[in-house]
C-alpha positions in Angstrom: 0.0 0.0 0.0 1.6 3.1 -1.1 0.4 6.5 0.9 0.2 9.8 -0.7 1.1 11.9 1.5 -0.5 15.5 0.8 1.0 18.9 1.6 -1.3 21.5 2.8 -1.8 24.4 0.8 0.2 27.6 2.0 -2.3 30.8 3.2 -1.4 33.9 3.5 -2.4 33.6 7.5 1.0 33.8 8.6 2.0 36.7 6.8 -1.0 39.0 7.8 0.1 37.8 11.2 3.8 39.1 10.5 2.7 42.2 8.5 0.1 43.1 12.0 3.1 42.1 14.4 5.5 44.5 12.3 2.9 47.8 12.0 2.1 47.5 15.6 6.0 47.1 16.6 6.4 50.1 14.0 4.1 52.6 15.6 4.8 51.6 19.5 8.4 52.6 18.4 7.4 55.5 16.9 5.2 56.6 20.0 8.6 55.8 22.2 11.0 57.5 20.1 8.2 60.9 20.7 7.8 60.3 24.3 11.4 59.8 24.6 12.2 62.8 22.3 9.9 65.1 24.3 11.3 63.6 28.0 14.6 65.2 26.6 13.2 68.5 25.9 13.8 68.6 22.2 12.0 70.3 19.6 9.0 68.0 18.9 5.8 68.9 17.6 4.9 65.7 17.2 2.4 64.7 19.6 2.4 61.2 21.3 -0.9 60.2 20.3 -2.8 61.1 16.8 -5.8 63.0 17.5 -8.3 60.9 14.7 -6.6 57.6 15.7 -6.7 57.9 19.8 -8.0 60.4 21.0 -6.6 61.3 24.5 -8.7 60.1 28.2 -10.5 63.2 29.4 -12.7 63.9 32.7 -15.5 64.6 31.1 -14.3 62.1 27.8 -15.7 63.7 24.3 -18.7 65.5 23.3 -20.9 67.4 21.0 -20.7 71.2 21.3 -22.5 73.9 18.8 -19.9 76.8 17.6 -20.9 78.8 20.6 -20.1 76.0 23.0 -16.7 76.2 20.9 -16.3 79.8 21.5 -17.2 79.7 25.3 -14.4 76.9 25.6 -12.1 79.0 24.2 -12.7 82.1 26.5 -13.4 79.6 29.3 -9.4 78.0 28.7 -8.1 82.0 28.2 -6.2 80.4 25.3 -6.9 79.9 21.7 -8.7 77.1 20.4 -8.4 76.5 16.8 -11.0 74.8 14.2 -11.3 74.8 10.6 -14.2 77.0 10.3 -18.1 76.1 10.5 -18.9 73.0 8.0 -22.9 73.0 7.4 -22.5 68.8 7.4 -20.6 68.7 10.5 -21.0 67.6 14.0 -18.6 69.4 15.8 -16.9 66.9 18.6 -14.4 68.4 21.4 -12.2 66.3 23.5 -9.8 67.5 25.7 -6.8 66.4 27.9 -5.6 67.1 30.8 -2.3 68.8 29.7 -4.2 71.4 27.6 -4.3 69.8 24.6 -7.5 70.3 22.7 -9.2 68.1 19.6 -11.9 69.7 17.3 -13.6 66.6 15.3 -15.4 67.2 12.6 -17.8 64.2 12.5 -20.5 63.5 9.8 -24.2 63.4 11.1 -24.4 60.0 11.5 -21.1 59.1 13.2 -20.5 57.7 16.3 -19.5 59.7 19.5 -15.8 59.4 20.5 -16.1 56.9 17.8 -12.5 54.9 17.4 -12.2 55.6 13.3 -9.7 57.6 11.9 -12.3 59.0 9.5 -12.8 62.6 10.6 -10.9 66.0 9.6 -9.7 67.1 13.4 -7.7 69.8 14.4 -5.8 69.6 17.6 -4.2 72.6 19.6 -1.4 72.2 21.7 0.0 74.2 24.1 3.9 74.6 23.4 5.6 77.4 25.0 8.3 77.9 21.7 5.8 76.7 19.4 7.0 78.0 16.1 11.1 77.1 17.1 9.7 73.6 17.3 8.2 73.7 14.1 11.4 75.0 13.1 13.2 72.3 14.1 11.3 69.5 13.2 11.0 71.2 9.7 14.5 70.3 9.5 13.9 66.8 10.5 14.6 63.9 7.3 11.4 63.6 5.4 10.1 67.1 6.5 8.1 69.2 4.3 7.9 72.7 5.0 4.4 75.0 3.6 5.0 78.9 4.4 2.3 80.9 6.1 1.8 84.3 6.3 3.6 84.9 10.0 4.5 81.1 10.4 5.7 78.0 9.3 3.9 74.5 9.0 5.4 71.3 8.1 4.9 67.4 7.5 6.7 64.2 7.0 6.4 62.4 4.4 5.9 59.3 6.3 2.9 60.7 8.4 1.1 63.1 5.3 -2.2 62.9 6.8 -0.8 65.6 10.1 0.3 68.9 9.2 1.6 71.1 12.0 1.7 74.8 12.2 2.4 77.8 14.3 3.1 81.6 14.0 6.0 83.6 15.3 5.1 84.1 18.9 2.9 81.8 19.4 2.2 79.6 22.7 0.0 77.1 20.5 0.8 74.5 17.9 -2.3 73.1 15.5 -2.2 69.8 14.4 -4.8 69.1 10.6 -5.2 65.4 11.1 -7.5 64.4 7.7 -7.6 60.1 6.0 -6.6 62.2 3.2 -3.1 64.1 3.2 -4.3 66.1 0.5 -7.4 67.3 2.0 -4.9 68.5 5.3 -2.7 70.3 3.5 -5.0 71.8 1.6 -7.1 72.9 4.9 -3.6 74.6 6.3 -3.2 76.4 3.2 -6.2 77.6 2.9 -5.6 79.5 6.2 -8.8 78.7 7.6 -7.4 77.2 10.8 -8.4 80.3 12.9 -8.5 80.4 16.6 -12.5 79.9 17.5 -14.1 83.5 17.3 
């Protein structure tokens, strides 16, 4: 009696396995070499956490607030808080940290609260007491990409397209334009209608 023996097919199982194992080792080193970065007081504007991907644990966690409620925030901080301007389709989402740090979602209609997705245009402000020498710096960074704005500077790498950062001379604040499309960010920063809330 002979026996056949019969090989199993190979699937692509183990590799989506390796390819998940190698992102996620990817981006915990990249949120180590920015904690570690900002520990030694270097220029950084990168923030530790992307806004549209993890939003940061707040008291009060995120929440739906009309432009007023965006305004009255904003006097209620005694510091800027910067948006993209009113959107007619938008749900406007703020979550905020406990270090000052400040996210503006721009949710559609039907979206979920605090929801996980990193579907939404956001802009985040952060408090950064040399904000535009930090932009300055990491504009000089390998893979930067510098945009000039009237009275400031904003830059991206081409690594992470989809966060452009900004500041003016003499500013305390540094935005953050987190959009799924890198296009769509720059394009928002350029436009120069990332305004502190009125």
């Amino acid at each position: 009696m002979s026996e056949q023996l019969t090989r199993p097919l190979p699937t692509s199982r183990p590799l989506i396995g390796l390819s998940t194992a190698l992102v996620l080792a990817l981006a915990a080193g990249l949120v180590a070499w920015v904690l570690i970065d900002r520990n030694e007081q270097t220029a950084s504007p990168t923030p530790a956490t992307a806004p549209a991907a993890s939003l940061p644990p707040s008291a009060d966690g995120p929440r739906i607030v009309t432009v007023d409620g965006l305004s009255a925030l904003s006097g209620l901080r005694g510091q800027p808080v910067f948006w993209a301007g009113a959107r007619p389709d938008a749900v406007y989402e703020v979550t905020e940290s406990a270090d000052g740090r400040v996210y503006v979602r721009y949710l559609r209609s039907d979206s979920q609260l605090g929801s996980p997705q990193p579907d939404f245009l956001t802009v985040a402000t952060y408090p950064r007491p040399n904000a535009y020498a930090d932009i300055q710096a990491a504009a000089k960074r390998p893979g930067a990409m510098t945009i000039e704005l009237p009275e400031g500077l904003a830059m991206y790498n081409e690594r992470t397209p989809t966060s452009v950062y900004f500041a003016y001379r003499g500013s305390t604040q540094q935005v953050e334009v987190y959009s799924p499309s890198a296009l769509e960010a720059r394009r928002v920063v350029e436009s120069g209608r990332v305004q502190p809330v009125p």
